[in-house]
PDB file of N, CA, C and O in Angstrom, chain B, residues numbered from 101:
ATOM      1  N   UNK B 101      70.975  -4.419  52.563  1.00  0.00           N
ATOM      2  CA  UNK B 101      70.593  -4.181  51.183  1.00  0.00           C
ATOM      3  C   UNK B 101      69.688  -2.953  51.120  1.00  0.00           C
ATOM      4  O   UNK B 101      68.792  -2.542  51.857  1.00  0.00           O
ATOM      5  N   UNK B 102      70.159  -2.568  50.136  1.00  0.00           N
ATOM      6  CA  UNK B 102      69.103  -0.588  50.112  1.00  0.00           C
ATOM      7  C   UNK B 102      68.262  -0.665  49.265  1.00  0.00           C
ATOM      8  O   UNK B 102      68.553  -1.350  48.285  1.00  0.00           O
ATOM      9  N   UNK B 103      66.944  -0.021  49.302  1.00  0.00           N
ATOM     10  CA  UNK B 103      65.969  -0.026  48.317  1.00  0.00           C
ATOM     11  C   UNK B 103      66.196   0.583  47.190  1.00  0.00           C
ATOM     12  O   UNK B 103      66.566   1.713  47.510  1.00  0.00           O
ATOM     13  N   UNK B 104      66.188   0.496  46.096  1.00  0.00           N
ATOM     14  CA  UNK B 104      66.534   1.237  44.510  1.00  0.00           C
ATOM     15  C   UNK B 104      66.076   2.073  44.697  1.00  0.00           C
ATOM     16  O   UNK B 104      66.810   3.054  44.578  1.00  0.00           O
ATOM     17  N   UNK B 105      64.775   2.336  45.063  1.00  0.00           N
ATOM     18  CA  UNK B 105      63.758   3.780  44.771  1.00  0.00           C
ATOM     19  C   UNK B 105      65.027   4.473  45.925  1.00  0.00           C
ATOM     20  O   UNK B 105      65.933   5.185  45.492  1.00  0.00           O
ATOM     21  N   UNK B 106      64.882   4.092  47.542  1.00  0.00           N
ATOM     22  CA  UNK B 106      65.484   5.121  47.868  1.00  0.00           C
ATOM     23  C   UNK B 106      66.728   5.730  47.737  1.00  0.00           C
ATOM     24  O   UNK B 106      66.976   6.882  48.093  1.00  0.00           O
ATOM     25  N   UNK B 107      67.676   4.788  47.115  1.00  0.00           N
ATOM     26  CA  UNK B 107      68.934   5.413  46.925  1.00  0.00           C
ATOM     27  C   UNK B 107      68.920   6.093  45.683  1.00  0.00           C
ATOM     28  O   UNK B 107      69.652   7.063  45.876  1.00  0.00           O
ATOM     29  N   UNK B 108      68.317   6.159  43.992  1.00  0.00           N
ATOM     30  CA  UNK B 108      67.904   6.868  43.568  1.00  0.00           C
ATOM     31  C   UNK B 108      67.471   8.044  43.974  1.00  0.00           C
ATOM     32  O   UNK B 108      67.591   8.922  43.120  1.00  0.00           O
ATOM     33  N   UNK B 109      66.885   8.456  45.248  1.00  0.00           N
ATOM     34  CA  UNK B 109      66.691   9.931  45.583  1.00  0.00           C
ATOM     35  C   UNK B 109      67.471  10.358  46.601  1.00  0.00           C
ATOM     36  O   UNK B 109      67.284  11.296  47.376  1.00  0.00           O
ATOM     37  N   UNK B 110      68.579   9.400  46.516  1.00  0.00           N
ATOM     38  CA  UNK B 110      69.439  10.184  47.932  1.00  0.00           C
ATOM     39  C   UNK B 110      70.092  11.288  47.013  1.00  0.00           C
ATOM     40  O   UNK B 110      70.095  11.289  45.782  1.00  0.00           O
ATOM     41  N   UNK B 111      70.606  12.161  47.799  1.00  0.00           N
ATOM     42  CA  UNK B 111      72.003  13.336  47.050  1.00  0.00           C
ATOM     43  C   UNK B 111      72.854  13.210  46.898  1.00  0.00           C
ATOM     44  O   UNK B 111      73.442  12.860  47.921  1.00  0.00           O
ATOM     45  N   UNK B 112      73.579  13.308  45.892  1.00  0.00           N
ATOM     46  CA  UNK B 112      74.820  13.006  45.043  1.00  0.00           C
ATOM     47  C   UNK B 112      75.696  13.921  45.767  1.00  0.00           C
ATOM     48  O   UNK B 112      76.636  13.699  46.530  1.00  0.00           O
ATOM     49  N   UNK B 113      75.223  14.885  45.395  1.00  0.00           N
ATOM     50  CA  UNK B 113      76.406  16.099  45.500  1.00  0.00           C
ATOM     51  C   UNK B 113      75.427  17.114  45.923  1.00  0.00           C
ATOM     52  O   UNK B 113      74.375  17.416  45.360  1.00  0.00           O
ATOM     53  N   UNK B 114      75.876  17.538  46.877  1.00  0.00           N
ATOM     54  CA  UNK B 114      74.954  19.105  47.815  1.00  0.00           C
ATOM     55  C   UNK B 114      75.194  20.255  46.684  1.00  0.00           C
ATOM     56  O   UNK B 114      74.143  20.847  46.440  1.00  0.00           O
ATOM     57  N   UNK B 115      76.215  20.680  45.998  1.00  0.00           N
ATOM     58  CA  UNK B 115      76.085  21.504  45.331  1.00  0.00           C
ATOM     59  C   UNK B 115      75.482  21.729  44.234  1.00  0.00           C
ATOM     60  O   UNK B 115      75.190  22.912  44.058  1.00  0.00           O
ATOM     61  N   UNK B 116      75.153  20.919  43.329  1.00  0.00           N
ATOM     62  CA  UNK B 116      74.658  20.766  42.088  1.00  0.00           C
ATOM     63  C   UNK B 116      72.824  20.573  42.629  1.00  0.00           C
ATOM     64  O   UNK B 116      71.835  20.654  41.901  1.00  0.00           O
ATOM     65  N   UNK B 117      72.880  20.262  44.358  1.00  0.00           N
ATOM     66  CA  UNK B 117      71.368  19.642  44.352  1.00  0.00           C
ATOM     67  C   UNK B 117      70.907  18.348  43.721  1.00  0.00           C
ATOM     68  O   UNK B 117      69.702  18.116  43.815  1.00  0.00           O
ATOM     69  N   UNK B 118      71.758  17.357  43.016  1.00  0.00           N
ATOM     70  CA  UNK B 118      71.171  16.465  42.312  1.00  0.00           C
ATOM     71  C   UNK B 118      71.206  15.515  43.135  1.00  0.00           C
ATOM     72  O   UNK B 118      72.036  15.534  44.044  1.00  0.00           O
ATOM     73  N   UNK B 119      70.218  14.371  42.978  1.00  0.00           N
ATOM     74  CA  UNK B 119      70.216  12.967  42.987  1.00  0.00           C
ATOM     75  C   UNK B 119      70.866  12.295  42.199  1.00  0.00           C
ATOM     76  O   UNK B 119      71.501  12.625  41.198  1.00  0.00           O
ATOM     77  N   UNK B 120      70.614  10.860  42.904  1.00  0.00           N
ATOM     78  CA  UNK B 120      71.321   9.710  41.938  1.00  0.00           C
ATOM     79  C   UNK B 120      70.851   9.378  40.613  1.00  0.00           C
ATOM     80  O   UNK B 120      71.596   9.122  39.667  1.00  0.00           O
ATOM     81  N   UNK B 121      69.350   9.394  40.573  1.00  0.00           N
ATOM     82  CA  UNK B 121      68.398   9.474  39.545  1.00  0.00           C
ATOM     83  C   UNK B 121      68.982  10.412  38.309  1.00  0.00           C
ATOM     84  O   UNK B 121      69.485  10.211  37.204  1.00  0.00           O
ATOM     85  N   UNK B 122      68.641  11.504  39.094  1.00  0.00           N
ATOM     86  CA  UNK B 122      69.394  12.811  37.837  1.00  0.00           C
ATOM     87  C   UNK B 122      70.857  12.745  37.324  1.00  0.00           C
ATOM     88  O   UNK B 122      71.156  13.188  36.215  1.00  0.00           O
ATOM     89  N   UNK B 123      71.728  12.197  38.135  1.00  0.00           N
ATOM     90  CA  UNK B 123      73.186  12.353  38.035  1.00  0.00           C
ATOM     91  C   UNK B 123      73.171  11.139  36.893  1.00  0.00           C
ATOM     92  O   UNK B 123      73.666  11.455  35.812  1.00  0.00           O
ATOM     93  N   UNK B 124      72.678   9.845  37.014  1.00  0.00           N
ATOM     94  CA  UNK B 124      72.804   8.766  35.719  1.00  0.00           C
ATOM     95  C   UNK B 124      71.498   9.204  34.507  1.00  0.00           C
ATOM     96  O   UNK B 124      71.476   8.606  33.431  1.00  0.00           O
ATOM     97  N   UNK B 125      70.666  10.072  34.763  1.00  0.00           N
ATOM     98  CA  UNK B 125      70.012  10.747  33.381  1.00  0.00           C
ATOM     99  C   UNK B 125      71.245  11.344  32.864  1.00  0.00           C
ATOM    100  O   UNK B 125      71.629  10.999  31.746  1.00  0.00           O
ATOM    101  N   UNK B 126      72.155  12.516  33.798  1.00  0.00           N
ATOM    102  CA  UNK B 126      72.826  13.408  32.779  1.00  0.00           C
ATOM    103  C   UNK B 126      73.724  12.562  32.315  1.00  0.00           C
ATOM    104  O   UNK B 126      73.954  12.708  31.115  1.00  0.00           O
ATOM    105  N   UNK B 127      74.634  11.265  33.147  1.00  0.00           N
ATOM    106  CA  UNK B 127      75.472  10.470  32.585  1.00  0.00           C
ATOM    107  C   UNK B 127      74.727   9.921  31.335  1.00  0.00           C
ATOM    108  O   UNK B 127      75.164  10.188  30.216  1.00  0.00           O
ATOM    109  N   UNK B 128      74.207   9.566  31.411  1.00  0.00           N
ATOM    110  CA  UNK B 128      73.776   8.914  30.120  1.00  0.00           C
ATOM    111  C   UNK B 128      73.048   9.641  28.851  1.00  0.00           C
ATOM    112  O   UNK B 128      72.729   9.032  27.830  1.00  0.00           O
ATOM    113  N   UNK B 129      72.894  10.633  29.007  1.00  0.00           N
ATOM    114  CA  UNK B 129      72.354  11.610  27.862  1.00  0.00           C
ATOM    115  C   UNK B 129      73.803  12.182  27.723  1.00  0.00           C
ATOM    116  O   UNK B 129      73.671  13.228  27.087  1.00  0.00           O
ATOM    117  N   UNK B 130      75.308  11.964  28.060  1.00  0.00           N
ATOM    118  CA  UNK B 130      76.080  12.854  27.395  1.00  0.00           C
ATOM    119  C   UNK B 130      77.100  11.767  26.699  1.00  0.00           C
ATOM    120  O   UNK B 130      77.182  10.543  26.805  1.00  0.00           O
ATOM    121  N   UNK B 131      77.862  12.768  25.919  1.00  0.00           N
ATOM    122  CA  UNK B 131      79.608  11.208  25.587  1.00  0.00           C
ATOM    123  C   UNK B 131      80.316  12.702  25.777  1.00  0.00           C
ATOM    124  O   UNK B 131      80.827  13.277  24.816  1.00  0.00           O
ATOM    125  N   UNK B 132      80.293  13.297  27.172  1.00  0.00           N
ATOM    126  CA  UNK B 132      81.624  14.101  27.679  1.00  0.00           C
ATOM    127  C   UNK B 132      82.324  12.837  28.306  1.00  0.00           C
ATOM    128  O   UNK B 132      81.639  11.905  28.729  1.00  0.00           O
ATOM    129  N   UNK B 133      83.967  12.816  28.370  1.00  0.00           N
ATOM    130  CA  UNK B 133      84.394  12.472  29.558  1.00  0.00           C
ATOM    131  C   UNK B 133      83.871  12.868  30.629  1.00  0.00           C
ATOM    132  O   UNK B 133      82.950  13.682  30.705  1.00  0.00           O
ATOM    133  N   UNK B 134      84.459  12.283  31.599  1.00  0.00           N
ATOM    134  CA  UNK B 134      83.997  12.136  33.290  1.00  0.00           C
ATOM    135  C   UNK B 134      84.404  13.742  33.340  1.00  0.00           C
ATOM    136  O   UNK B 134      83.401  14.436  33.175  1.00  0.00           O
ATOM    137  N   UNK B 135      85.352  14.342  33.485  1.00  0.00           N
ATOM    138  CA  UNK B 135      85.752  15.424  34.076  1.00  0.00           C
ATOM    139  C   UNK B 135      84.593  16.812  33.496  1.00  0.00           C
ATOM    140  O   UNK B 135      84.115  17.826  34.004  1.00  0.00           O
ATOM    141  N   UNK B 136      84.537  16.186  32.293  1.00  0.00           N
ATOM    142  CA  UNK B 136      83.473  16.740  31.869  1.00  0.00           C
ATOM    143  C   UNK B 136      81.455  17.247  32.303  1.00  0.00           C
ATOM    144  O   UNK B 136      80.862  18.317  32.440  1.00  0.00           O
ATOM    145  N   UNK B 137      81.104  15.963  32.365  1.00  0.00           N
ATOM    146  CA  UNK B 137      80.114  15.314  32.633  1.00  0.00           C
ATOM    147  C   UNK B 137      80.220  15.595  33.890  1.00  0.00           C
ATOM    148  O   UNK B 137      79.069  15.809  34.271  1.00  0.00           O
ATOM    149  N   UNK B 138      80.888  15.710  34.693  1.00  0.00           N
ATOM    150  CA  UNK B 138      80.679  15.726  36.527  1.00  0.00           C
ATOM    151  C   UNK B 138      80.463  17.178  36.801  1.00  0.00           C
ATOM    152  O   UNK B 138      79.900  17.485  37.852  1.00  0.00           O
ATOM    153  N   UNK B 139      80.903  18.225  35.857  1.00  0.00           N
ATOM    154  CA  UNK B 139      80.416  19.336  36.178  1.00  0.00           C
ATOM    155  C   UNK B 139      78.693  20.077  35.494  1.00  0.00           C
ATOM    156  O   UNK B 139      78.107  21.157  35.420  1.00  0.00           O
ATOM    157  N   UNK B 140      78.506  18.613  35.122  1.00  0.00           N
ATOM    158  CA  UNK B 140      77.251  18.965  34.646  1.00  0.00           C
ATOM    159  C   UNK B 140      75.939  18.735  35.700  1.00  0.00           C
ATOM    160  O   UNK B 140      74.827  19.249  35.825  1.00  0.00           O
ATOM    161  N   UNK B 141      76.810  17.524  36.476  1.00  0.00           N
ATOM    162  CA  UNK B 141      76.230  17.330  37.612  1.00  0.00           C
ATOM    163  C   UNK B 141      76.361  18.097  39.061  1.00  0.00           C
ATOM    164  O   UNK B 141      75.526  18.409  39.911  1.00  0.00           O
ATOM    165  N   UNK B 142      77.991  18.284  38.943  1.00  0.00           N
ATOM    166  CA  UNK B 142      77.798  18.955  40.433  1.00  0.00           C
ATOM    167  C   UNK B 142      77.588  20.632  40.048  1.00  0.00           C
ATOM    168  O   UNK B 142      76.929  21.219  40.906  1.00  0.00           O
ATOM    169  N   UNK B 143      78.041  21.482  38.906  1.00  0.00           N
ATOM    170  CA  UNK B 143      77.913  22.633  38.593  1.00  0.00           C
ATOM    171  C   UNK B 143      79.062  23.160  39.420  1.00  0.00           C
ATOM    172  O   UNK B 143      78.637  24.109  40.077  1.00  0.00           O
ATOM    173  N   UNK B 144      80.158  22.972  39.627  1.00  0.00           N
ATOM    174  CA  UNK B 144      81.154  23.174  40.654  1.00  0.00           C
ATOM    175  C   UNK B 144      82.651  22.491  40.000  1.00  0.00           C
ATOM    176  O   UNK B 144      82.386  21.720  39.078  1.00  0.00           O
ATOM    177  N   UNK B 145      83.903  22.590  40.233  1.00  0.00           N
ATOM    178  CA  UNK B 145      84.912  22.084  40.440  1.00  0.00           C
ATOM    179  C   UNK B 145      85.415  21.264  41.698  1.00  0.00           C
ATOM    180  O   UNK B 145      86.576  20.859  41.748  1.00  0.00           O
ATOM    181  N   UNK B 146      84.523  21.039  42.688  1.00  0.00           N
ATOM    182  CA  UNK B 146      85.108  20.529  43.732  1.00  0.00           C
ATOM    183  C   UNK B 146      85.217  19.542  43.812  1.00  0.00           C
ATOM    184  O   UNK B 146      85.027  19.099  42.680  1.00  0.00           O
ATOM    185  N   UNK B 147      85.480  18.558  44.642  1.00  0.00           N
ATOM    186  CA  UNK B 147      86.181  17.423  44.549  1.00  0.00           C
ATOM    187  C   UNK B 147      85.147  16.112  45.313  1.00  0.00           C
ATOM    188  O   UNK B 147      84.955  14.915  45.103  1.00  0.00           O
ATOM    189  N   UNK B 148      84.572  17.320  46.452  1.00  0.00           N
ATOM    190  CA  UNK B 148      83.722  16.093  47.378  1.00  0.00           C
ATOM    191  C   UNK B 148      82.910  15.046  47.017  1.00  0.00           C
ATOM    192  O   UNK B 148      82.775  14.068  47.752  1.00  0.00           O
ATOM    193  N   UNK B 149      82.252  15.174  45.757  1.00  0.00           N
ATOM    194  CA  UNK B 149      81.359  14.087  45.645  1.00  0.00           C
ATOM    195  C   UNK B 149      82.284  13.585  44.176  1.00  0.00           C
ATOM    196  O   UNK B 149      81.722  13.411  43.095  1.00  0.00           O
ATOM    197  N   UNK B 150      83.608  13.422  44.362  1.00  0.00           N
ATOM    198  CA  UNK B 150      83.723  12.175  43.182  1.00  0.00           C
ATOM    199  C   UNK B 150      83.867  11.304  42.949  1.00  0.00           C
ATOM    200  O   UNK B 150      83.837  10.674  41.892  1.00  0.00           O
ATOM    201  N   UNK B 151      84.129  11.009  44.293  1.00  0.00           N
ATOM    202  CA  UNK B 151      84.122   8.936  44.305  1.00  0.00           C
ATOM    203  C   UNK B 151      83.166   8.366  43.747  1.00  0.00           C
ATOM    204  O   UNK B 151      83.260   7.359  43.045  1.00  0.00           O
ATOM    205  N   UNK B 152      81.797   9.187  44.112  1.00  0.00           N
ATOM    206  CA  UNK B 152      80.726   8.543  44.153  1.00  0.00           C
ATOM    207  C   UNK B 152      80.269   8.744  42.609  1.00  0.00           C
ATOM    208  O   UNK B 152      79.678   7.736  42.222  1.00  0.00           O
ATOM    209  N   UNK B 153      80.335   9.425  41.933  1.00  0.00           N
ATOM    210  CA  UNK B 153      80.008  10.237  40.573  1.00  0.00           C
ATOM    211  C   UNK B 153      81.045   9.627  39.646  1.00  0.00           C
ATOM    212  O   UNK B 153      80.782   9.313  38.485  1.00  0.00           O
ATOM    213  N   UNK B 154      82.209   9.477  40.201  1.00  0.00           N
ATOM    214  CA  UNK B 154      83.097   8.117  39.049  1.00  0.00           C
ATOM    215  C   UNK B 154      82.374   7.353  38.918  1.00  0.00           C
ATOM    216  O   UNK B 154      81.751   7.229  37.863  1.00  0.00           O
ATOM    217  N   UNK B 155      82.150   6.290  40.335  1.00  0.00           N
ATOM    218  CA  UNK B 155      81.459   5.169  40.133  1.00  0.00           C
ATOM    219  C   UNK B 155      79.854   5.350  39.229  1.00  0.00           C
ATOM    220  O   UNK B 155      79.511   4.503  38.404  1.00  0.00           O
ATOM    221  N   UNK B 156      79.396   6.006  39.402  1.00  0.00           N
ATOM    222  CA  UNK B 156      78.295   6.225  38.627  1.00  0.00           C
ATOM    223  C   UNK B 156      78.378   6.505  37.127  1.00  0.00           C
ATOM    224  O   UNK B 156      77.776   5.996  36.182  1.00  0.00           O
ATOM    225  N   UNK B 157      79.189   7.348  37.184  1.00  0.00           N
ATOM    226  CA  UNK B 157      79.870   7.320  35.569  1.00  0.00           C
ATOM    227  C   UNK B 157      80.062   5.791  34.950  1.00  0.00           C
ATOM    228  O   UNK B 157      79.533   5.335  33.936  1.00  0.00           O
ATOM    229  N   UNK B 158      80.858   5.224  35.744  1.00  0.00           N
ATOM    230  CA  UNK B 158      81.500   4.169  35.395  1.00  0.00           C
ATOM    231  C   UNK B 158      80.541   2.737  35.053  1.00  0.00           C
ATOM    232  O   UNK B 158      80.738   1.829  34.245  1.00  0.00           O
ATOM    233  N   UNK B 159      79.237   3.010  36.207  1.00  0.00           N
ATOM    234  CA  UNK B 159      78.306   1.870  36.136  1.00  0.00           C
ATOM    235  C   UNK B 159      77.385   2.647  34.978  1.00  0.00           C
ATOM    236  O   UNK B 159      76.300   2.078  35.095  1.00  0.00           O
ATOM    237  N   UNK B 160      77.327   3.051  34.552  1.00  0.00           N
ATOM    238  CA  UNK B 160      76.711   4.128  33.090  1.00  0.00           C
ATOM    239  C   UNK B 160      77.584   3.345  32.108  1.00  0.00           C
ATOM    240  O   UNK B 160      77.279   2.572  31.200  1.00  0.00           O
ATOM    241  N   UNK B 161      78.468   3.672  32.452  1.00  0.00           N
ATOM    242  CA  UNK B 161      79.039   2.901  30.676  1.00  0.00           C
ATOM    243  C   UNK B 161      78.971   1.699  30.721  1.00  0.00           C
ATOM    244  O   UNK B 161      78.408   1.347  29.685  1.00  0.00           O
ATOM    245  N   UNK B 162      79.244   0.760  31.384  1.00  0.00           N
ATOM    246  CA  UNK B 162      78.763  -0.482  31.407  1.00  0.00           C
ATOM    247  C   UNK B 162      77.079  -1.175  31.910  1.00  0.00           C
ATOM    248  O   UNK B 162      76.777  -2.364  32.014  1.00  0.00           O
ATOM    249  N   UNK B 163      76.357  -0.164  32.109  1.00  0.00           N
ATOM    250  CA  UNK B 163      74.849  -0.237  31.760  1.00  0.00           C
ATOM    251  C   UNK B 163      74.631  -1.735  33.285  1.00  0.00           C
ATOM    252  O   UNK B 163      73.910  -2.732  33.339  1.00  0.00           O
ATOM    253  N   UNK B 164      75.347  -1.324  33.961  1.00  0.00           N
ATOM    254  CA  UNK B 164      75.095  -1.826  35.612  1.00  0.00           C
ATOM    255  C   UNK B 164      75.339  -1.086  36.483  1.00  0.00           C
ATOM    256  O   UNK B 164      76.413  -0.496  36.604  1.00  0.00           O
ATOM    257  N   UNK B 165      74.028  -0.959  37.511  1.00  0.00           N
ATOM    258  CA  UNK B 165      74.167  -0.388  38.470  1.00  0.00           C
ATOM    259  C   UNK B 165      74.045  -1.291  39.672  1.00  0.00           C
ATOM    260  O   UNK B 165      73.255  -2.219  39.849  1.00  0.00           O
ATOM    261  N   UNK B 166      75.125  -0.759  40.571  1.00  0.00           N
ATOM    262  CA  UNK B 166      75.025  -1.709  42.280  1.00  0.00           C
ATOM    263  C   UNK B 166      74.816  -0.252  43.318  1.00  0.00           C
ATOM    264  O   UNK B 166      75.636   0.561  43.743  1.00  0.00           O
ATOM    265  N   UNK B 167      73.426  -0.366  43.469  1.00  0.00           N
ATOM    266  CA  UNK B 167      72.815   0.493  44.249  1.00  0.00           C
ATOM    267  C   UNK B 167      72.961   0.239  45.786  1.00  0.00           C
ATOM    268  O   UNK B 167      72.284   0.893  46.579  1.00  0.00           O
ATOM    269  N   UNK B 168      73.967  -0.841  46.259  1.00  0.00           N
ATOM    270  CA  UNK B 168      74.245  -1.092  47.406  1.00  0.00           C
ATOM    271  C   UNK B 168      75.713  -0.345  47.309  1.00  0.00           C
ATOM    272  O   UNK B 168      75.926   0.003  48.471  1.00  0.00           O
ATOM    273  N   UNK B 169      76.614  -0.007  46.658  1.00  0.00           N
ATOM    274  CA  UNK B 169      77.652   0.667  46.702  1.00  0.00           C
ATOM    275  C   UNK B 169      77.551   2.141  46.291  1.00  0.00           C
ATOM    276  O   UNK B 169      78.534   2.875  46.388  1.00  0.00           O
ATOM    277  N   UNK B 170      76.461   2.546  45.868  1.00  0.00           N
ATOM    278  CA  UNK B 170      75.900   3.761  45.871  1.00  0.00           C
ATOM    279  C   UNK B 170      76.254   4.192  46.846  1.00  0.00           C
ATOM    280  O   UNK B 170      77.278   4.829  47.095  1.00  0.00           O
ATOM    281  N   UNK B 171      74.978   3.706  47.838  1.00  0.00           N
ATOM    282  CA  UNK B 171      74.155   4.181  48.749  1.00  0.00           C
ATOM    283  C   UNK B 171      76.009   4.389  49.807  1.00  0.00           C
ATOM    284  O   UNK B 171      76.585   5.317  50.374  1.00  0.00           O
ATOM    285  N   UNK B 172      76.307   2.799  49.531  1.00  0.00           N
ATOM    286  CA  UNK B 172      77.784   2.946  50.790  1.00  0.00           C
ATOM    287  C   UNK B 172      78.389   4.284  50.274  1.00  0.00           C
ATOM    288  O   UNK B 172      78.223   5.277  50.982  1.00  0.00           O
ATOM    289  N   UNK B 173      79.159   4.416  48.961  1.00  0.00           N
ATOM    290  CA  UNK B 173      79.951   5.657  48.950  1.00  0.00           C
ATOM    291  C   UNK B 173      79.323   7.090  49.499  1.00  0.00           C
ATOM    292  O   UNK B 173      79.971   7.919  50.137  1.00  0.00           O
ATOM    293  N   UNK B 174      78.251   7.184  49.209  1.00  0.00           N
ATOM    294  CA  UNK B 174      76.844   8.505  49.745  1.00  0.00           C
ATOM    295  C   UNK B 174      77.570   8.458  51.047  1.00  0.00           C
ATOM    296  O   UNK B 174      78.655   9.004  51.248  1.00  0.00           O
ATOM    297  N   UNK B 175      77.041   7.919  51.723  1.00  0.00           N
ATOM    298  CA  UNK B 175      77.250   7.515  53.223  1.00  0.00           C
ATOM    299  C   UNK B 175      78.199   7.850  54.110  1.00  0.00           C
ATOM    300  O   UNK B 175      78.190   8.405  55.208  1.00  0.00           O
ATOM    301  N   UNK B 176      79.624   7.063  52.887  1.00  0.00           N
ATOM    302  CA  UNK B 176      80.541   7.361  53.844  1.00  0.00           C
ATOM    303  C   UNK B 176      81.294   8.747  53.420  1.00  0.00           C
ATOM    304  O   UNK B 176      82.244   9.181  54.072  1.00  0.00           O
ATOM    305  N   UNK B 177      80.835   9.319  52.398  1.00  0.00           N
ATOM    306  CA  UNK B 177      80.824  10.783  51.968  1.00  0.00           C
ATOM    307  C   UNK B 177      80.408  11.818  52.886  1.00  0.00           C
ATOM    308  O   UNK B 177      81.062  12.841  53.089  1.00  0.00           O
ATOM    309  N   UNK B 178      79.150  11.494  53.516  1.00  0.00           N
ATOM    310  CA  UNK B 178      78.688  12.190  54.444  1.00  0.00           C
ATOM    311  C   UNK B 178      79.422  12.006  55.567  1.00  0.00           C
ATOM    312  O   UNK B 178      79.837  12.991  56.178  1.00  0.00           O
ATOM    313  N   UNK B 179      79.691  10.708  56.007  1.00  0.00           N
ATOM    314  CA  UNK B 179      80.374  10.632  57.343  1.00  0.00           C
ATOM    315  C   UNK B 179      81.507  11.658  57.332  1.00  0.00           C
ATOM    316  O   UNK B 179      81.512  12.451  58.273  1.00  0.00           O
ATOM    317  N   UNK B 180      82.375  11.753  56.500  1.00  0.00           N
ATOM    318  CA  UNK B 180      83.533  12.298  55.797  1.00  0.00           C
ATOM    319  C   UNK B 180      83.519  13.585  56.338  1.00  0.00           C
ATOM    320  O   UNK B 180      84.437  14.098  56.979  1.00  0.00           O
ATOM    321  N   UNK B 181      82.041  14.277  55.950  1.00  0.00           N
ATOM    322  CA  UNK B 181      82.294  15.789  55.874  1.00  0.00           C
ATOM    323  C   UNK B 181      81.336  16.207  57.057  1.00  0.00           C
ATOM    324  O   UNK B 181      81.077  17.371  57.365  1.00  0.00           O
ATOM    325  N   UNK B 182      80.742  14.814  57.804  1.00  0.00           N
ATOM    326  CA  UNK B 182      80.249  15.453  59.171  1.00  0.00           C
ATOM    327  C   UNK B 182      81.715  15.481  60.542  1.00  0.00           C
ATOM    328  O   UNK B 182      81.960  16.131  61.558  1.00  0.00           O
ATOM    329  N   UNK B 183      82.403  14.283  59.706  1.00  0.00           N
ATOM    330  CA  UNK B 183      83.555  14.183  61.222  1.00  0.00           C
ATOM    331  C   UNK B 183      84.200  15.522  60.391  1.00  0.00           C
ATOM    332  O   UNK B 183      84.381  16.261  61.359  1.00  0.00           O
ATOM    333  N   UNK B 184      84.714  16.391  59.079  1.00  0.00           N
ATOM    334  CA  UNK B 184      85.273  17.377  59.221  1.00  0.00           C
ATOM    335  C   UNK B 184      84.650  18.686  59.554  1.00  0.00           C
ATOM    336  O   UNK B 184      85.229  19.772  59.560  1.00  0.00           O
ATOM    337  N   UNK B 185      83.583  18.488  59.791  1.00  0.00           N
ATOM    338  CA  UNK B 185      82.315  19.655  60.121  1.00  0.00           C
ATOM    339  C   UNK B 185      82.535  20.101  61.720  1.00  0.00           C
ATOM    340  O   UNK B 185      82.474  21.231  62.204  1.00  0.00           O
ATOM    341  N   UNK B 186      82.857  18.614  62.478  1.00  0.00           N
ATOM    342  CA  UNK B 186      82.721  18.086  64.083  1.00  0.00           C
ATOM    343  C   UNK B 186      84.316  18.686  64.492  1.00  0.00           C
ATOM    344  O   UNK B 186      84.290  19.775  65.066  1.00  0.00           O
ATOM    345  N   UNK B 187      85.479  18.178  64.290  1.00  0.00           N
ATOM    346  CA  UNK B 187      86.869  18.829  63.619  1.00  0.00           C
ATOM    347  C   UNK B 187      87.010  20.185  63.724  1.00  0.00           C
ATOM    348  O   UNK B 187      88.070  20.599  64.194  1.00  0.00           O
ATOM    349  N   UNK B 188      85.860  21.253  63.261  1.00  0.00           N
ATOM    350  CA  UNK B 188      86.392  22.826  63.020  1.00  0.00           C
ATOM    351  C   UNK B 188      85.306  23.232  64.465  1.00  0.00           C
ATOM    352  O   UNK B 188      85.523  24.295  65.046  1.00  0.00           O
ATOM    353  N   UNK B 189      84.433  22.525  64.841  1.00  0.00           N
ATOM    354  CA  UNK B 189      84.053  23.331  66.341  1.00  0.00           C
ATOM    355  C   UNK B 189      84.933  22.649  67.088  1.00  0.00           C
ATOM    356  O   UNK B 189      83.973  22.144  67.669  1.00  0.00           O
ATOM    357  N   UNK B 190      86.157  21.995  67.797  1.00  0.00           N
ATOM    358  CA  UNK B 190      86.930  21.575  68.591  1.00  0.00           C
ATOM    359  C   UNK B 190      87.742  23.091  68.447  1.00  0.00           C
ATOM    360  O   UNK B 190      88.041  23.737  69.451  1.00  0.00           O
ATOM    361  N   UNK B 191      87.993  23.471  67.315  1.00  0.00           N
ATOM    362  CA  UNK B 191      89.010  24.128  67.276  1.00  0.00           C
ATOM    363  C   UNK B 191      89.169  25.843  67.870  1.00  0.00           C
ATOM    364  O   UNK B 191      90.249  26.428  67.787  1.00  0.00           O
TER     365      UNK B 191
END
């Protein structure tokens, strides 16, 4: 089980710089769609952090958050892009 405070300050998305904190302020201060709204957060088109930024979207509109599936999608986001990081020095 993860602490609220700390998964609130983990990073959403490396590009935008935001947290979880900030990413459900901007969700919830807007009525863009998602496709919308996610570039408010990441400031980017890319793709890497949207699992995690749906779900956040998604626990925004229904005004619940499970900060234990946060923290998992974060996580295995990172794992993601350290084994493809690990991947391009083999090569």
């Amino acid at each position: 089980m993860y602490d609220k405070e700390k998964v609130l300050e983990m990073e959403v998305c490396a590009c935008g710089a935001k947290n979880v904190a900030q990413a459900i302020e901007i969700f919830g201060d807007t009525a863009l769609p998602f496709k919308k709204a996610k570039k408010l957060v990441t400031e980017c088109n890319k793709s890497c952090c949207r699992g995690v930024l749906m779900k956040l979207f998604d626990m925004n509109q229904y005004g619940r958050f499970d900060y234990d599936e946060i923290a998992y999608l974060i996580e295995q986001r990172a794992e993601r892009i350290k084994r493809l990081g690990m991947g391009d020095e083999d090569e």
